[in-house]
N, C-alpha and C positions, 0 to 999 in steps of 0.2 A: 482582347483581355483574356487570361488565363493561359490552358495551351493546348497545344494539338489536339488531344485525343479528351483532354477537360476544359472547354473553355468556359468562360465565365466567370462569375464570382461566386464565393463562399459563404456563408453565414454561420460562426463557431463562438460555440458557448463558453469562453474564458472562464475556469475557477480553476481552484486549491491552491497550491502554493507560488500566487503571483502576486505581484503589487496591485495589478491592474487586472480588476475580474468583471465581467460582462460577453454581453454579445457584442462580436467586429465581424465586419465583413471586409475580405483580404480577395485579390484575383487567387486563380488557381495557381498553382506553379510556387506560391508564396511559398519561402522556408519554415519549417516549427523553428527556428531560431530566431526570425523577423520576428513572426505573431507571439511567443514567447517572454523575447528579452526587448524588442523596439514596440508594438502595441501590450502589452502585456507590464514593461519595463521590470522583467527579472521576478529572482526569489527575491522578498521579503526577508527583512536581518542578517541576509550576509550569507544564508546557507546555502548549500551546494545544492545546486538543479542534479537531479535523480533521474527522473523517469519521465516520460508525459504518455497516457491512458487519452486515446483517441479513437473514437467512434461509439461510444455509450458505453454501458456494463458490458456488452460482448464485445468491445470492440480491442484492441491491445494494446499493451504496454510498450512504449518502445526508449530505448537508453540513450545518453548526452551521444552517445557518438553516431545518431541518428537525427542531430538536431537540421541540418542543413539536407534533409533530404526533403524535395520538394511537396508540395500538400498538391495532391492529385488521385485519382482512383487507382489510378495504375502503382504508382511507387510505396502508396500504403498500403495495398495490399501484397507488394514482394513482399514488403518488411514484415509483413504480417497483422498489419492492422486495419481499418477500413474507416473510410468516409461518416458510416452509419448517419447517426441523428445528429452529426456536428456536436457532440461534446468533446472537448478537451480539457481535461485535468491534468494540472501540473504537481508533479510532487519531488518533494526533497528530502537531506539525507536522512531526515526525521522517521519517513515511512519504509512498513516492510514490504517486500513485493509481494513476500507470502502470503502474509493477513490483507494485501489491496486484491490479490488474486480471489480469496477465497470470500473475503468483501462481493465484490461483484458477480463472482459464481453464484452466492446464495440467493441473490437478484433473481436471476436469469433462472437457478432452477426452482425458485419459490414462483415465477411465472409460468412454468413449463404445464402444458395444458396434460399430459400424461397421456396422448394418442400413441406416441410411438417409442417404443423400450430403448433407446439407444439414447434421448432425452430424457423418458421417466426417471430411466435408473441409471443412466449414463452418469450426468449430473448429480446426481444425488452419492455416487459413489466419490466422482471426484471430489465434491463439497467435504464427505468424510474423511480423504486422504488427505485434504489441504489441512483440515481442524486438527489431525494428528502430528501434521507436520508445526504447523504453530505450538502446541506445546514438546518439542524434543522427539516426538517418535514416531517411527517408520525409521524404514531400510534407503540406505541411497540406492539400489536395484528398484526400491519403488518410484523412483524418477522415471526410470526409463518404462515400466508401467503406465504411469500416468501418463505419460507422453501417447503412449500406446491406446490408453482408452481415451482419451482426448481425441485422438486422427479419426476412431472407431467412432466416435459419437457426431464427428462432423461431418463424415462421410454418410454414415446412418439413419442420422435425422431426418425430417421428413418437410421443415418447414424452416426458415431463417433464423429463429432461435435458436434450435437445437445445434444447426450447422455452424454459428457464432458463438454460441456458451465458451466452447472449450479456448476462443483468441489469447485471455488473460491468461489462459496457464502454458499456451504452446508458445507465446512471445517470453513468457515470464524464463520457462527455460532453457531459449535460445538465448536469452539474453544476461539474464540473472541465475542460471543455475548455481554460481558458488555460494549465494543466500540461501538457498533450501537445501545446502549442503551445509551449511553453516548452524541450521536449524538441526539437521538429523544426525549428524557426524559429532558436534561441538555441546549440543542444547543449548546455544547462545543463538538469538538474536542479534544483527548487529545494528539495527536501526531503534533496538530497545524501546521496540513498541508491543511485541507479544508479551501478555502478562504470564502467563505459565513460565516463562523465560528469563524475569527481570525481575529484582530486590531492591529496596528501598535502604539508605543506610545513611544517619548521621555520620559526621565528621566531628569526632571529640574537639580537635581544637576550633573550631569555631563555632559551637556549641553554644548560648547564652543560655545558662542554664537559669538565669529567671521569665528567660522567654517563653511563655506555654502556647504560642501560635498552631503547634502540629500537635500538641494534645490535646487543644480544645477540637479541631477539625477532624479527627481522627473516631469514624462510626463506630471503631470495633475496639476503641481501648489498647491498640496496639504500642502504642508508645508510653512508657514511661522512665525517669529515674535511674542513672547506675545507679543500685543502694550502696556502692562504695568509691565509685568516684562521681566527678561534678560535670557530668554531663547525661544526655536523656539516650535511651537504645530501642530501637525496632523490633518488637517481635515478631521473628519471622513466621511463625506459624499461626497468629493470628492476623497477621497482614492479608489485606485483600487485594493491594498493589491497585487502590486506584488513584494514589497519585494526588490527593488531597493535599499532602502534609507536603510535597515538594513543590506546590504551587503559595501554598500559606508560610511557610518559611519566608520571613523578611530577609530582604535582598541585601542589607547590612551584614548580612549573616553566610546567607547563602550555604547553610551547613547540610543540608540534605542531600544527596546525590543519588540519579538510577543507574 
């Protein structure tokens, strides 16, 4: 069972975006598109498989056109990812790389013990470049930057953390760089999940204007009344964009869009 240089079995922690989430245990050699879409059986409602984050918070992201490359130490780490503690998390078109990237950095350097500067503050730099990049700004030259303090901090490090922190950002822009170009080039999101990024907006014609569902959920008063036509408006400057009023919006309606 398993293969040459991995033999054996596996033991992977299935969650995020799959029908079927738990721990399986698959030989080595298994494909991420077996444990995936055959133990796993796919995304959930139709969406499009994205990404899958394998090996914990430090471990990497890796894209659909890496689904059939086999699960073993050796091929996840060409790809750039790693065995680590057997988690795999599946995500779809729903998430961004950038906010999942900066997601798991904050992990990894909220754990960092602060012995050695290429950790302390290695991570704590990248953490602030990812947060900029999530709302619109930074330089695309800060790519190849962080790219650069990424190699510098895994190289530097002194201890396993430090040398794995940077996986999620150096897989994220081998793989996904047009998103974080999409962030700093555009200020759009295209997975329309950074809030700094993303607007909330009724649709006049399907509007029920006796419907107050997003005005009662709505913490900040941001919604109310055209005083001149018959439908309700978003203020965007009092919007907090958490996304309340587009989940409380009845589905007869469906009038809210991000």
């Amino acid at each position: 069972i398993g293969t040459i240089n991995s033999p054996g079995t596996a033991v992977f922690a299935l969650a995020g975006k799959v029908v079927n989430t738990g721990l399986t245990e698959v030989p080595m050699g298994t494909t991420l598109r077996q444990v995936i879409f055959d133990v796993g059986s796919g995304i959930p409602g139709g969406k499009r498989f994205k990404a899958v984050q394998i090996g914990g918070p430090s471990g990497g992201c890796l894209p659909e056109s890496a689904l059939d490359l086999p699960i073993d130490f050796d091929s996840l780490t060409e790809a750039g990812a790693m065995m680590g503690s057997g988690g795999m998390i599946v995500l779809d078109e729903d998430d961004c790389m950038v906010e999942i990237a900066r997601y798991f950095l904050e992990f990894t350097q909220r754990e960092s013990c602060g012995k050695c500067t290429f950790c302390r503050l290695g991570t704590k730099q990248m953490l602030e470049k990812l947060g900029e990049f999530t709302k619109g700004k930074g330089k695309i030259k800060d790519l190849d930057k962080l790219i650069e303090l990424a190699e510098d901090v895994k190289a530097g490090s002194l201890c396993g953390l430090g040398r794995t922190a940077p996986n999620p950002i150096l897989t994220n822009l081998r793989y996904f760089r047009d998103e974080y170009e999409a962030h700093i080039k555009e200020g759009r999101c295209p997975a329309l999940m950074c809030q700094e990024l993303i607007a909330y907006y009724i649709i006049p014609e399907k509007c029920e204007l006796t419907c107050d569902a997003c005005v009662g959920t709505c913490t900040v008063e941001a919604i109310s009344s055209h005083p001149k036509k018959r439908y309700k408006i978003i203020d965007q400057e009092k919007c907090v964009k958490c996304g309340t009023c587009l989940t409380s919006c009845p589905p007869q309606y469906n009038a809210i869009v991000k």
